[in-house]
C-alpha positions in Angstrom: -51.3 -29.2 -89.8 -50.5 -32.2 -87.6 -46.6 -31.5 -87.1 -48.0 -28.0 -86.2 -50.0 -29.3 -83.6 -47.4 -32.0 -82.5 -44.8 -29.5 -82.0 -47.0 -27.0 -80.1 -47.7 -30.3 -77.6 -44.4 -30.5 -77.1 -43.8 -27.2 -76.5 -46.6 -26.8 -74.0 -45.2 -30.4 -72.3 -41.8 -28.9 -71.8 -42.6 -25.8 -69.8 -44.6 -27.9 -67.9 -41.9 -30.0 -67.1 -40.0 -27.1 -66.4 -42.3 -25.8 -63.5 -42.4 -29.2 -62.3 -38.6 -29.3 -61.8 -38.6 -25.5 -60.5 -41.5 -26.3 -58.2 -40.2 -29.5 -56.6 -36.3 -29.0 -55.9 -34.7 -32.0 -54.0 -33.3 -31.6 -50.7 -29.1 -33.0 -51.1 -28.8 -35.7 -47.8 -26.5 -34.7 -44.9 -24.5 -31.8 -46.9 -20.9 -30.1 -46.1 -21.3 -26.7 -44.5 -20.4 -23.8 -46.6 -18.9 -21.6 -44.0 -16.1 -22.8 -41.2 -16.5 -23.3 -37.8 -20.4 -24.6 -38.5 -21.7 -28.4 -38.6 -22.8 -30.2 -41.2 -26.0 -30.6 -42.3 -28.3 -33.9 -41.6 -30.8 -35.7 -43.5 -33.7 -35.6 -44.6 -34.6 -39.2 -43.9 -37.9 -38.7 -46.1 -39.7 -36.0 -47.9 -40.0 -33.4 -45.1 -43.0 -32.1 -43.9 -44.0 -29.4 -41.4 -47.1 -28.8 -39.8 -48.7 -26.1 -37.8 -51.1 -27.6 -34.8 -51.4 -24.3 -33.3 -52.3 -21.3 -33.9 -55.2 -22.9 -35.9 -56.6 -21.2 -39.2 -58.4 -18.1 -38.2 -57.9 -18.4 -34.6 -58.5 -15.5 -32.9 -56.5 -14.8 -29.2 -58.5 -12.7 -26.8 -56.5 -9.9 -25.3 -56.2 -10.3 -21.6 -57.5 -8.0 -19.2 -55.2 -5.1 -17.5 -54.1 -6.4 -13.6 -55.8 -3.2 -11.6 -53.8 -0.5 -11.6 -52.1 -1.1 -14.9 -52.3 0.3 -18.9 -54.3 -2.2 -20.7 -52.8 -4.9 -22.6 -52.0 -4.3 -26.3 -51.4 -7.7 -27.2 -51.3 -11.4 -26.3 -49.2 -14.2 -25.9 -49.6 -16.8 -28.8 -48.3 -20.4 -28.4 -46.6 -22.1 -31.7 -47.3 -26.0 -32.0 -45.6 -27.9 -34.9 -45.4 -31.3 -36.0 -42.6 -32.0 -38.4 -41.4 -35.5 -40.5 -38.2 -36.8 -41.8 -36.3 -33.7 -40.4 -33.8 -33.4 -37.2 -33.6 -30.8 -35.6 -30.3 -30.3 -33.2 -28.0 -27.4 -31.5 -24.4 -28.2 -31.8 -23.2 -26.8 -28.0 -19.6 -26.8 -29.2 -20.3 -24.3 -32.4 -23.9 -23.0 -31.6 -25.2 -24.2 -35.0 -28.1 -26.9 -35.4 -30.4 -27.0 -37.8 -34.5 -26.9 -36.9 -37.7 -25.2 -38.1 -36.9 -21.4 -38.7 -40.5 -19.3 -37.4 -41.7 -16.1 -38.4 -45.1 -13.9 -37.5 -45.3 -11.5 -40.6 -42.2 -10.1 -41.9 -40.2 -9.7 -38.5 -36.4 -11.7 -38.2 -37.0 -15.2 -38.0 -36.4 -17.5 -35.2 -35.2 -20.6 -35.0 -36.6 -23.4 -32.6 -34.3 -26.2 -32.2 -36.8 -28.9 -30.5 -40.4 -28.5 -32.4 -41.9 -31.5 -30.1 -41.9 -28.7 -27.5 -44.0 -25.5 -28.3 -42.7 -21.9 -29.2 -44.5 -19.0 -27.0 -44.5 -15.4 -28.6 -45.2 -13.7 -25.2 -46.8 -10.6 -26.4 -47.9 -10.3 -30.2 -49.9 -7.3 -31.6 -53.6 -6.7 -31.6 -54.6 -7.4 -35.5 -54.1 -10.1 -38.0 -51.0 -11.8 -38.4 -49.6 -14.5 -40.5 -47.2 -17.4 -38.8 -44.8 -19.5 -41.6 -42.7 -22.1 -40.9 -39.7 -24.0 -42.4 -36.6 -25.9 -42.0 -33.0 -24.4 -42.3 -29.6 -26.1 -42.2 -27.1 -25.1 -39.9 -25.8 -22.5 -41.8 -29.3 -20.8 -42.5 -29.8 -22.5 -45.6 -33.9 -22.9 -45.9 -35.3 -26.3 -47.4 -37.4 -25.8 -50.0 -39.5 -28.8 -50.6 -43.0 -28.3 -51.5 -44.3 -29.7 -48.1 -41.6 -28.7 -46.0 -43.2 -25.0 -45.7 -46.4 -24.4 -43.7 -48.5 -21.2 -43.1 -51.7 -20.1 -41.2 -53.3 -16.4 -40.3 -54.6 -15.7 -37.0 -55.4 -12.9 -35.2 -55.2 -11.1 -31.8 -57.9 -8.9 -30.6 -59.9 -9.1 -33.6 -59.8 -8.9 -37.2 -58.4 -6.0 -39.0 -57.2 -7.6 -42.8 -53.6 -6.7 -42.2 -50.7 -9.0 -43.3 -52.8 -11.7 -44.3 -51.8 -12.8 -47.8 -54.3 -14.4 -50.1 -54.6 -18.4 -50.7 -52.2 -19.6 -53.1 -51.1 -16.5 -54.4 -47.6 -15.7 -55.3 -45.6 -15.3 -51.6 -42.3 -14.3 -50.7 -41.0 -15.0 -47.3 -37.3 -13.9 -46.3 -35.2 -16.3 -44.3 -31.2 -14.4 -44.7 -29.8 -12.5 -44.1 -29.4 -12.8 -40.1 -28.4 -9.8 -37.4 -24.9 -10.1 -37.4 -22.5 -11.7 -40.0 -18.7 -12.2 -38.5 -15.6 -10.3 -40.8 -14.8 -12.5 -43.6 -17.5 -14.6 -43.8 -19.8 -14.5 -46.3 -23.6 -13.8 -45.9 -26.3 -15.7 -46.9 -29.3 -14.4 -49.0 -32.3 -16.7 -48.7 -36.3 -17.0 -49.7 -38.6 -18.7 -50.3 -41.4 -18.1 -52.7 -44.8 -19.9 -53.0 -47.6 -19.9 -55.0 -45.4 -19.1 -58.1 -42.1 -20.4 -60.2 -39.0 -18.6 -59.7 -37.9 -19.0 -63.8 -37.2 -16.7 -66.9 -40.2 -14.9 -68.1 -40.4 -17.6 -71.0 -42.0 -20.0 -68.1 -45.6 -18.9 -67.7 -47.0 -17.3 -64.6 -43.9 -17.3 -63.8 -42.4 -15.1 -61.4 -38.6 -13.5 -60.6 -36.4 -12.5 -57.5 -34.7 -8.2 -57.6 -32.7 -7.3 -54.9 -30.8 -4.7 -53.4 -28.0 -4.0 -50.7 -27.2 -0.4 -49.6 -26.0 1.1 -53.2 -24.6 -1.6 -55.4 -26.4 -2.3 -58.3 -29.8 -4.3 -58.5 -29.7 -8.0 -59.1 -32.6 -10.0 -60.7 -32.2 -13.5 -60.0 -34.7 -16.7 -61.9 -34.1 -19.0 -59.6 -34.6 -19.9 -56.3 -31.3 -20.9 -55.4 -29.5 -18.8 -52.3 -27.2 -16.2 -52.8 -23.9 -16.1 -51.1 -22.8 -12.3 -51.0 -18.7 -11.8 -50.1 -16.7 -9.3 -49.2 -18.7 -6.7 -47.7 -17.1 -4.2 -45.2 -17.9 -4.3 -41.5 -20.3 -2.0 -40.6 -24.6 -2.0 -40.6 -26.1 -3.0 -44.4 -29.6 -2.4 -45.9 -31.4 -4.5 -48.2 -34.4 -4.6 -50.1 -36.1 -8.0 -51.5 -38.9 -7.9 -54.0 -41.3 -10.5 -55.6 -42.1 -9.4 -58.8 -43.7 -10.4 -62.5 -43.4 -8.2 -65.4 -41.3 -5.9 -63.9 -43.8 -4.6 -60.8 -43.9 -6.1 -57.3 -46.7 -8.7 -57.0 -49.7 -7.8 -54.9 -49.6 -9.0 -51.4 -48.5 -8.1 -47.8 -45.0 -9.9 -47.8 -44.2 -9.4 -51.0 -41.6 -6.8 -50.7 -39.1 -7.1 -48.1 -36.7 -4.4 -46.0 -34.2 -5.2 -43.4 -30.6 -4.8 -42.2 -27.8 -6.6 -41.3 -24.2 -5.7 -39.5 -20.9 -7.2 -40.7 -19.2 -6.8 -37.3 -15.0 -7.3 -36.4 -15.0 -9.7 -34.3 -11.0 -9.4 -33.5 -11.3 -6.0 -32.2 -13.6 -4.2 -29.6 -17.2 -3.1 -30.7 -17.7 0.0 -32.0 -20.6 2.5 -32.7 -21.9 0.8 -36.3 -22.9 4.1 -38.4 -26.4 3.8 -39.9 -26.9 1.9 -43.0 -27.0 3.4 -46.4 -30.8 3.1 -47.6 -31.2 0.8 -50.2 -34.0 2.0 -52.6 -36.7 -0.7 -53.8 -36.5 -2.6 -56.7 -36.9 -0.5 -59.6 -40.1 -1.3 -61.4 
């Protein structure tokens, strides 16, 4: 009866252990770049951390009055405020690639600010509730994914209306890659992050998994969190589709099920018409 219990101890230790070590990844110090003509990484100096000062937690931004003689306003302009340790943040001028604190209001592109002591001004977000994450990204794209290197809060314009406002530490997915435009050639990044969950086999309890999708090649399921570098891929627009799932089924939540495109473009001959995408379908429950 005792080994029985012993062994069920250690069982129940080592799954723990491995949610520890999938919750907690370490962040590799001043890394090669992946993909030419790009700088290398830098740092961390220190467990990074990002902060966001402003929006605060359930602010909510009046919408300004019309000027006379014009429609009224639909939204309002929402100024970003960060603080951010251990992490630099810099734009090589000679290759256009730094690394800083990638921003994102719900699940539009992100955007990457290359000096967070100065503050980030969406001129004209939405009336409703939105939800503002931030995160650091190498040069290439490449998010950090330290525990308290990722920072969230919900606000709202005009006034409440419970849209895109996930709940508190449940399971979240937020898209960093792919970006706009990819050059021929190179290959294109695939990145998340997820909170409020492990990324692991479905022997890991509460665990959750990564399916994905571009335009009509077969769906992928990852269980890990590592990026995905996808290659050859023909110029032209691409569709993708990112889901957050357990058991099979998307998990509940506003974010948790991600569509967007991306163009592989020529960059040796003149632009083109891109046709439209091919659709890729959701991740098959």
């Amino acid at each position: 009866m005792n080994r029985f219990i012993c062994r069920v101890v250690v069982l129940a230790l080592g799954a723990l252990f491995v949610r520890a070590a999938a919750a907690q990844p370490s962040t590799p110090k001043d890394p090669k770049s992946p993909i030419p003509d790009c700088v290398d990484g830098r740092g961390p100096t220190g467990p990074v951390e990002v902060k966001i000062l402003a929006p605060k937690p359930d602010e909510v931004f009046p919408i300004p009055a019309a000027a006379v003689g014009q429609p009224p306003a639909k939204g309002a302009s929402v100024e970003v405020k960060l603080e951010v340790k251990n992490w630099e943040s810099f734009l090589d001028p000679a290759t256009k690639c730094g690394q800083g604190i990638a921003i994102a209001i719900d699940n539009n592109p992100v955007a990457i600010h290359y000096d967070p002591t100065k503050p980030w001004l969406y001129p004209k977000v939405p009336a409703g509730t939105h939800t503002l994450r931030a995160f650091p990204v190498r040069p290439w794209g490449e998010s950090i994914k330290e525990p308290g290197a990722f920072a969230m809060v919900t606000f709202s314009v005009g006034e409440k209306d419970g849209k895109n406002a996930p709940a508190p530490k449940a399971p979240l997915l937020t898209v960093n890659r792919p970006r706009t435009k990819i050059a021929k050639g190179q290959k294109v990044l695939l990145d998340f992050i997820v909170s409020g969950c492990v990324v692991a086999g479905q022997t890991v309890p509460d665990s959750c998994r990564i399916r994905y999708r571009v335009d009509e090649l077969p769906e992928v399921i990852l269980d890990k969190p590592d990026p995905v570098w996808l290659s050859d891929l023909p110029v032209g627009r691409h569709a993708f589709v990112i889901g957050l799932t357990r058991e099979g089924k998307i998990l509940e939540g506003p974010f948790n099920l991600h569509q967007g495109t991306f163009e592989v473009v020529d960059t040796t001959t003149p632009a083109a018409p891109a046709p439209a995408p091919a659709k890729a379908g959701a991740p098959a429950p």
